[in-house]
VEXKE-825864 format. One record per residue (C-alpha): x, y, z; chain. Coordinates in nm, 3 decimals. Layout:
ATOM        px        py        pz   cadena
ATOM         X         Y         Z        A
...
# end
This chain:
ATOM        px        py        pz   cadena
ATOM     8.180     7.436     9.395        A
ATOM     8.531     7.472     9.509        A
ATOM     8.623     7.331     9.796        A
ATOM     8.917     7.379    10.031        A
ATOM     9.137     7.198    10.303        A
ATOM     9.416     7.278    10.509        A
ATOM     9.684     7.228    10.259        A
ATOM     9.461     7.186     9.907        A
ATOM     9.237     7.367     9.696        A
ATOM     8.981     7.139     9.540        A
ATOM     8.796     7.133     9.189        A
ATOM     8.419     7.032     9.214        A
ATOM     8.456     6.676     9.075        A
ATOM     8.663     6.631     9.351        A
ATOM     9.057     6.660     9.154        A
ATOM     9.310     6.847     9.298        A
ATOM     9.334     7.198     9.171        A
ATOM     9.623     7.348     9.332        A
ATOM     9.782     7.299     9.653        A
ATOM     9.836     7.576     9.937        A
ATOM    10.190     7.554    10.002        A
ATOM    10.359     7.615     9.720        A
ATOM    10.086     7.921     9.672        A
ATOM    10.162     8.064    10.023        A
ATOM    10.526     8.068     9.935        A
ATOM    10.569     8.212     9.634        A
ATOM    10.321     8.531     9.795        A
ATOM    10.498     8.589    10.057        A
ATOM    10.839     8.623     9.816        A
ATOM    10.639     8.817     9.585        A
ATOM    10.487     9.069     9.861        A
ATOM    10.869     9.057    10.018        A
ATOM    11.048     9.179     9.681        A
ATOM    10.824     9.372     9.583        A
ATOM    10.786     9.606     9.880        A
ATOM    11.135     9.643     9.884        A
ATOM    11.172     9.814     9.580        A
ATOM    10.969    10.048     9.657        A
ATOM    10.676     9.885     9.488        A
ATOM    10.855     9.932     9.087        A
ATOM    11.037     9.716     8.882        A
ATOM    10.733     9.470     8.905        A
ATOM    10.823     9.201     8.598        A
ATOM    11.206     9.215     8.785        A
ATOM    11.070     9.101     9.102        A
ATOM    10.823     8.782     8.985        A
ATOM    11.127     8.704     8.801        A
ATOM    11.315     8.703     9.100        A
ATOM    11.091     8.543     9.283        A
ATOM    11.080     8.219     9.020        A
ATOM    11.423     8.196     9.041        A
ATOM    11.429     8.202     9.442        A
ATOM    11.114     7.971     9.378        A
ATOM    11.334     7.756     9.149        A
ATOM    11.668     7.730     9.314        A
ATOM    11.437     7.614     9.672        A
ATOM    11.302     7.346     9.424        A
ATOM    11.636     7.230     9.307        A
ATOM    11.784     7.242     9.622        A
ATOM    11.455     7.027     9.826        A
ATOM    11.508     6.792     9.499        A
ATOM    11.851     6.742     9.577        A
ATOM    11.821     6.699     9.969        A
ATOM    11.540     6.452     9.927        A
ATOM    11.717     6.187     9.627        A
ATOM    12.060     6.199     9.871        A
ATOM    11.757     6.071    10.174        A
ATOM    11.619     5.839     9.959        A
ATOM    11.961     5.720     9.774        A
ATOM    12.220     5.431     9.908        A
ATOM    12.573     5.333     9.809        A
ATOM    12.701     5.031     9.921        A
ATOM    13.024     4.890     9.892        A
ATOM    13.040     4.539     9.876        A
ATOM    13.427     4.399    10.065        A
ATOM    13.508     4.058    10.112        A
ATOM    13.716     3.782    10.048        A
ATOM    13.703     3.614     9.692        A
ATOM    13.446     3.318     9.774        A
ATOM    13.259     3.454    10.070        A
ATOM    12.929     3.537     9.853        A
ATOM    12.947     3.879     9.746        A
ATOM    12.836     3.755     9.345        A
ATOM    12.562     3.576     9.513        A
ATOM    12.380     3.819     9.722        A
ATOM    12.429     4.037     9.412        A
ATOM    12.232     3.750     9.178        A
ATOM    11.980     3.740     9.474        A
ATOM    11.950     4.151     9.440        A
ATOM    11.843     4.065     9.096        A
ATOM    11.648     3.808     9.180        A
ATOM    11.405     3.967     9.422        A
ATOM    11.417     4.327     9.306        A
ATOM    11.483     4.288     8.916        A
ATOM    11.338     4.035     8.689        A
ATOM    11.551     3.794     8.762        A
ATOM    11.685     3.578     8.515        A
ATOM    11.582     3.514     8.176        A
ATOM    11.576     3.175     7.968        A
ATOM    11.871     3.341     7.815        A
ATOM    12.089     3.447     8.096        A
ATOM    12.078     3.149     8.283        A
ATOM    12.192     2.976     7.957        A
ATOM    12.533     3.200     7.974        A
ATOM    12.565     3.040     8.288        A
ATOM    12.643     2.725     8.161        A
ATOM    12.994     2.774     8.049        A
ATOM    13.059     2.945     8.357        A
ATOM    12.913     2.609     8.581        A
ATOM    13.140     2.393     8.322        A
ATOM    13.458     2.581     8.436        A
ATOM    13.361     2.511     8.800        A
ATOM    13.294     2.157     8.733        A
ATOM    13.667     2.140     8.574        A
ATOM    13.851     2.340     8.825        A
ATOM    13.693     2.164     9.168        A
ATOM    13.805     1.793     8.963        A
ATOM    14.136     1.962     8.869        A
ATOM    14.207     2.068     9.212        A
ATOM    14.099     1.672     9.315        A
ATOM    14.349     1.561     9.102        A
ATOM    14.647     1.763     9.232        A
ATOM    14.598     1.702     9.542        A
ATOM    14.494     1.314     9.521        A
ATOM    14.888     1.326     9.370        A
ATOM    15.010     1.544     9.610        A
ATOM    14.883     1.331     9.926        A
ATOM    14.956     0.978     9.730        A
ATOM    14.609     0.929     9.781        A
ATOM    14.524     0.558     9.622        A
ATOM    14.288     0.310     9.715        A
ATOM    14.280    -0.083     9.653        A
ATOM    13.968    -0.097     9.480        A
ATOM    14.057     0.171     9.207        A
ATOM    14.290     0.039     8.902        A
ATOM    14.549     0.348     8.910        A
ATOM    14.724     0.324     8.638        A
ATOM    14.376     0.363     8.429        A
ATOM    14.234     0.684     8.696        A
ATOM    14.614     0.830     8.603        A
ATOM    14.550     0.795     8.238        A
ATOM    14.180     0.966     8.269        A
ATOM    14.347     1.244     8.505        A
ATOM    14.638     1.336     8.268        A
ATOM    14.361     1.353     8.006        A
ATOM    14.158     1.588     8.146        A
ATOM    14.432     1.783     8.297        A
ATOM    14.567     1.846     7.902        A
ATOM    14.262     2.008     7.827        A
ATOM    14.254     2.363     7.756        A
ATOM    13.933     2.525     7.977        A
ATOM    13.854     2.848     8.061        A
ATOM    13.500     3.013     8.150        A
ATOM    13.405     3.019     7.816        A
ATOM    13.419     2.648     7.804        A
ATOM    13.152     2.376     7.660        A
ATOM    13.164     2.033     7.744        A
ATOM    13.245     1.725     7.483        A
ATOM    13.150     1.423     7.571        A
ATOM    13.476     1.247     7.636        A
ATOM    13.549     1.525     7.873        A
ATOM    13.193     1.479     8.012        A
ATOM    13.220     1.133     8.080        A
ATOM    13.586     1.112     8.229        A
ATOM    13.513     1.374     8.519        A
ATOM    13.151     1.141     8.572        A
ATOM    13.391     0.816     8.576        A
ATOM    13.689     1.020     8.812        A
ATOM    13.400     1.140     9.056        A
ATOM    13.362     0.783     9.084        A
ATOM    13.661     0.692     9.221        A
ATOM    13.737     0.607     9.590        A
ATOM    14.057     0.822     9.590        A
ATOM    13.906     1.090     9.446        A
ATOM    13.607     1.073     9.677        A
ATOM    13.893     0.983     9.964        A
ATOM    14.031     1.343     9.838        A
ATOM    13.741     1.506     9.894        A
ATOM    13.731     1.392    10.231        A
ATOM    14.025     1.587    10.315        A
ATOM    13.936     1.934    10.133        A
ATOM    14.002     2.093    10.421        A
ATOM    14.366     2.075    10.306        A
ATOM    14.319     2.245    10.002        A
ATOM    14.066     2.562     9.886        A
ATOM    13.793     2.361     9.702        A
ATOM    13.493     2.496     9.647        A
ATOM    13.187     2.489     9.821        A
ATOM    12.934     2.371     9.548        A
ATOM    13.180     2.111     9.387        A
ATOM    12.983     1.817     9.534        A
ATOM    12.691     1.965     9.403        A
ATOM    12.792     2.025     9.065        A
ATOM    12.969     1.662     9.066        A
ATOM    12.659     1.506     9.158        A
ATOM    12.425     1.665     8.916        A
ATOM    12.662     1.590     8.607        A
ATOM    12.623     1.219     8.761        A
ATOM    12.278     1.230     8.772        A
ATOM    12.286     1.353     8.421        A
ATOM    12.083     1.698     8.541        A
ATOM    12.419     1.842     8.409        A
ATOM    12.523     1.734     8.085        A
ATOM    12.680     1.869     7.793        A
ATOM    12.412     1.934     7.542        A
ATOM    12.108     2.130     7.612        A
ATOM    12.213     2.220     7.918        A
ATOM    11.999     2.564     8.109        A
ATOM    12.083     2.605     8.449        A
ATOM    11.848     2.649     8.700        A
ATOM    11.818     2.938     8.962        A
ATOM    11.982     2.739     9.241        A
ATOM    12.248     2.643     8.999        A
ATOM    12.392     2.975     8.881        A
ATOM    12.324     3.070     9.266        A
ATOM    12.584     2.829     9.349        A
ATOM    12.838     2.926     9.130        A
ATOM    13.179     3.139     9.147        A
ATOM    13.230     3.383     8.951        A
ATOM    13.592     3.457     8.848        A
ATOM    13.663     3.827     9.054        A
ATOM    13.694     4.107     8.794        A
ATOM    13.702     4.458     8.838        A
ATOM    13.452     4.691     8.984        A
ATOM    13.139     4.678     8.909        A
ATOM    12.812     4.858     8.994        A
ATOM    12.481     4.769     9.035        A
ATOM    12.105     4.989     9.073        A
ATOM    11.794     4.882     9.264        A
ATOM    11.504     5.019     9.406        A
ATOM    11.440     4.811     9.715        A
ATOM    11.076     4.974     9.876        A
ATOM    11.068     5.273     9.638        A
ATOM    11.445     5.343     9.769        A
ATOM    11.707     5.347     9.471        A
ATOM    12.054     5.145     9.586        A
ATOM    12.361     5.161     9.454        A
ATOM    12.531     4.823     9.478        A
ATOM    12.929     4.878     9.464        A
ATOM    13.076     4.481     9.399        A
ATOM    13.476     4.520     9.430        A
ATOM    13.667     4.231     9.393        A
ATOM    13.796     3.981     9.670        A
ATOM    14.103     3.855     9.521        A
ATOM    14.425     4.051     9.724        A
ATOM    14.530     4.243     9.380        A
ATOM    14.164     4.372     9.362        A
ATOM    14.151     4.524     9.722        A
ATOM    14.335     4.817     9.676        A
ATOM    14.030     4.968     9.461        A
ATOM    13.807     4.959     9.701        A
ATOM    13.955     5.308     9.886        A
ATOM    13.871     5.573     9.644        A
ATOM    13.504     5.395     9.668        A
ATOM    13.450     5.496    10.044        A
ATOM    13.402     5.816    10.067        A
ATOM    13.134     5.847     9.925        A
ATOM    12.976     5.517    10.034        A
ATOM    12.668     5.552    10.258        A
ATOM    12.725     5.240    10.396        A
ATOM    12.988     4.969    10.388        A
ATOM    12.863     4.589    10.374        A
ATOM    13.165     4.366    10.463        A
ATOM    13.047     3.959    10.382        A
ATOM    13.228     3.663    10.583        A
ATOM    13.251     3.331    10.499        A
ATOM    13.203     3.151    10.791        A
ATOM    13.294     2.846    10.677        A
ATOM    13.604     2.919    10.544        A
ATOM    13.743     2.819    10.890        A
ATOM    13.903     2.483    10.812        A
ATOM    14.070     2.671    10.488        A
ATOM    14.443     2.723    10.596        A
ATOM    14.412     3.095    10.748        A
ATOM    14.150     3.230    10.531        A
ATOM    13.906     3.322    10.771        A
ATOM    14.199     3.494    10.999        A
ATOM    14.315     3.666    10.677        A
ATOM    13.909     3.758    10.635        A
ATOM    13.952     3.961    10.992        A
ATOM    14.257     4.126    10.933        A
ATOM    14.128     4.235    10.589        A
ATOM    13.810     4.329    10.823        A
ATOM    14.054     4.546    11.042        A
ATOM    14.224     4.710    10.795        A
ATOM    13.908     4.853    10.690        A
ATOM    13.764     4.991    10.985        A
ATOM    14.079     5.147    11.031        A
ATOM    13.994     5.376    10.750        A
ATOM    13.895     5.738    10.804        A
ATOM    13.586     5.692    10.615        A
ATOM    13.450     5.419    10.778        A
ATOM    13.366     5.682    10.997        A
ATOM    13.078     5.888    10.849        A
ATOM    12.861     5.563    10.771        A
ATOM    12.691     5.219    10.877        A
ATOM    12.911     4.936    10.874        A
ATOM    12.747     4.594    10.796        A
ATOM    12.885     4.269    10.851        A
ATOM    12.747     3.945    10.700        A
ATOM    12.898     3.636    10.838        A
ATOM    12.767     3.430    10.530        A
ATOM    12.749     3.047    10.455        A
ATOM    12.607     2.953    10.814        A
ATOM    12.445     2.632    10.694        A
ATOM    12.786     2.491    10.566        A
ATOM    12.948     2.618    10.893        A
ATOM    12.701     2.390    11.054        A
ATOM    12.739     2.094    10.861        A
ATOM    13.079     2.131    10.833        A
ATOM    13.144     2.113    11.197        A
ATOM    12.970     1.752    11.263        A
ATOM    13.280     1.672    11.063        A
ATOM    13.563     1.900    11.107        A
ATOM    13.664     2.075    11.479        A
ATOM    13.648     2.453    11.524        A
ATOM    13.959     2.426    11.765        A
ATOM    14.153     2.239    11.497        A
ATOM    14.222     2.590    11.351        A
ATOM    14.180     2.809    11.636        A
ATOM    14.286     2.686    11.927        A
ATOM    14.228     2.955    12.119        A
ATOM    13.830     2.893    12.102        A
ATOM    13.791     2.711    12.414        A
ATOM    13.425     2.598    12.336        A
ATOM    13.284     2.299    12.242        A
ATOM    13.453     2.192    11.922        A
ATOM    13.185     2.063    11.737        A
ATOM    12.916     2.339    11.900        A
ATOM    12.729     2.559    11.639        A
ATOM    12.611     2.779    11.853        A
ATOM    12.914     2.884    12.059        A
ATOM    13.132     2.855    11.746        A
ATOM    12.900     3.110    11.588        A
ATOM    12.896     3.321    11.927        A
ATOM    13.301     3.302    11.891        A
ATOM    13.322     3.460    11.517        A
ATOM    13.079     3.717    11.605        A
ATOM    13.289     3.807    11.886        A
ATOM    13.620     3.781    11.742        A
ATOM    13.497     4.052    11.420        A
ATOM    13.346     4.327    11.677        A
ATOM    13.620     4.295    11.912        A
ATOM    13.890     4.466    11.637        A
ATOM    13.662     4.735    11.648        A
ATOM    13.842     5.034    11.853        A
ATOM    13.652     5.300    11.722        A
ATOM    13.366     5.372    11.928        A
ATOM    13.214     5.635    11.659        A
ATOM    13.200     5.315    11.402        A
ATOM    12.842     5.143    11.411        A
ATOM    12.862     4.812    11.304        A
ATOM    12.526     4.597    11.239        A
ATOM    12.579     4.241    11.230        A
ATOM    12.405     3.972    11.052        A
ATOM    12.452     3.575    11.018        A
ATOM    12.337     3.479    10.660        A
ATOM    12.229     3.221    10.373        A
ATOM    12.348     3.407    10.086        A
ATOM    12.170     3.120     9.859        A
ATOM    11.846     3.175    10.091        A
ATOM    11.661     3.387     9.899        A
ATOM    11.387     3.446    10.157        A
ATOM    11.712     3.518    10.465        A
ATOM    11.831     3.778    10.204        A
ATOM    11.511     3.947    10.140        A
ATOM    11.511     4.020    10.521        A
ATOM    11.857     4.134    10.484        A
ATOM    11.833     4.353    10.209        A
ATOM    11.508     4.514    10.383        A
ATOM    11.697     4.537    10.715        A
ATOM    12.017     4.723    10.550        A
ATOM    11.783     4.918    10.376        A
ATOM    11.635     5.039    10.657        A
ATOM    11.980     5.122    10.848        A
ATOM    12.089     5.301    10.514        A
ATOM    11.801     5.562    10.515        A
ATOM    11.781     5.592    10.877        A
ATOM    12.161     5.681    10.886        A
ATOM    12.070     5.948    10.642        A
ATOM    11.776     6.077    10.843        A
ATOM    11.985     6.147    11.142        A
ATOM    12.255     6.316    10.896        A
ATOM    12.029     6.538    10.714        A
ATOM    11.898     6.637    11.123        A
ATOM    11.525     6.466    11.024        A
ATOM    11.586     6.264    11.340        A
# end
């Protein structure tokens, strides 16, 4: 026996034969044209109708993918994790990363491993940095070495190149060099890298990366890029633009039609000449934009763990002396940032959501993606007057 509900017709085993709505509709525009024409013209007016019907459809269709959909544009500086919350996008939404992808890695880690010792070497000559207990004329001879060599990201380790960085990382005037990075833009997973091509967890044959490895790594900034997930049945438009200044100026035809902007921070980056000032002017300069406007604007203040440890070491005052906090305080130099990014905010009609972040915390960015998610979809509720 059939059997109906409010809003369905139902077959007797119980499987949906037809549902009311669609039913009540498509009477009512049938009754509608065809009474106006006088009852003729019948085959003209269910025509009509399944076109009225039809365009409805297309038009619900429509309304409902621009609800469901996000675009996000990805700004930042180049190092303050955009790459990386990307890789985690993949991580915990796609498959992640196959045997074979984290292999292509490799050259990519090599080229970091060459540029942070590089960058150790100019500037170990730059401050005459030389300790007693290192023979200099021999770390001189292994530096010009591996400064001849010709590496780019594409780049495989030999062996004698292998084992000169291993023996240079082993130098007290290289180490005393590292001690005074702040000085210089080194990179944040250098002492990482350094100490798993020590340890031989690095080496030059055989080499796969693991997840935490390629998580760690820079990625040289190219050109735009764009990136699809489906984050809780929502499809997401990732929009990666890159940080370095003669990249920037692509990032303005990609607004518009943004649903949200996601601006990352490297909090960090304090003790790195003006970088994190330069960071918050780029930061104003963007909410200046018309644009910024019509949608959410997020902003990650990323890399709070080195922030922390960084600070045992290195003063927040140093740098800014207009924080009058406690120099070595995480919590009121955190406080401070926070404050510093919302205050260049003028705009009252600009809603910005902020977040401190782990970009290399896979769990902290599963509660960010969800979160942004969430912001994304609401934002488009209210727009499309659901809310």
């Amino acid at each position: 026996m059939v059997s109906f509900s409010k809003e369905h017709i139902y077959r007797p085993d119980g499987g949906l034969l037809v549902t009311w709505v669609p039913v009540v509709i498509f009477l009512r525009l049938l009754l509608a044209r065809f009474f106006s024409m006088g009852g003729f013209k019948v085959a003209g007016a269910l025509r009509g109708v399944w076109l009225d019907v039809d365009v409805k459809k297309r038009v619900e269709t429509k309304t409902k993918k621009k609800k469901e959909f996000g675009k996000v544009v990805l700004l930042g500086m180049e190092g303050s994790g955009k790459t990386t919350i990307l890789k985690q996008a993949k991580i915990i939404y796609s498959k992640g990363f196959s045997t074979l992808e984290l292999t292509e890695f490799a050259p990519i880690i090599f080229y970091n491993i060459y540029e942070s010792m590089k960058l150790l070497i100019i500037n170990r000559r730059k401050f005459c940095i030389a300790e007693k207990d290192d023979d200099i004329s021999q770390l001189c001879e292994l530096e010009d070495f591996l400064l001849m060599q010709d590496v780019n990201d594409h780049y495989q380790f030999n062996e004698k190149t292998y084992q000169t960085i291993i023996r240079l990382w082993a130098s007290s005037s290289i180490k005393k060099c590292y001690e005074m990075r702040s000085k210089f833009n080194l990179m944040d997973s250098a002492e990482y890298y350094l100490n798993a091509l020590c340890d031989g967890r690095i080496n030059f044959t055989g080499y796969i990366p693991s997840v935490k490895d390629i998580l760690k790594c820079r990625l040289p900034s190219g050109d735009l890029s764009r990136h699809n997930f489906t984050i809780k049945g929502r499809h997401f438009e990732f929009v990666d633009i890159g940080g370095h200044r003669s990249q920037r100026i692509k990032w303005m035809h990609c607004l518009p039609e943004a649903t949200a902007t996601c601006f990352i921070v490297s909090a960090s980056d304090y003790d790195q000449g003006n970088r994190l000032r330069e960071a918050m002017y780029f930061f104003e300069e963007t909410l200046n934009q018309e644009f910024c406007k019509e949608h959410p604007f997020i902003l990650l203040i990323n890399k709070i763990d080195l922030l922390k440890k960084k600070l045992k070491v290195i003063p927040f005052n140093e740098n800014f002396p207009e924080y009058k906090g406690g120099p070595h305080n995480f919590e009121e130099v955190q406080s401070f940032i926070l404050r510093s990014f919302l205050s260049l905010n003028v705009n009252s009609k600009i809603l910005i959501y902020p977040y401190f972040t782990r970009a290399i915390d896979t769990d902290c960015m599963k509660s960010i993606f969800y979160a942004v998610s969430n912001i994304i979809v609401k934002n488009n509720l209210k727009k499309y007057s659901i809310l």
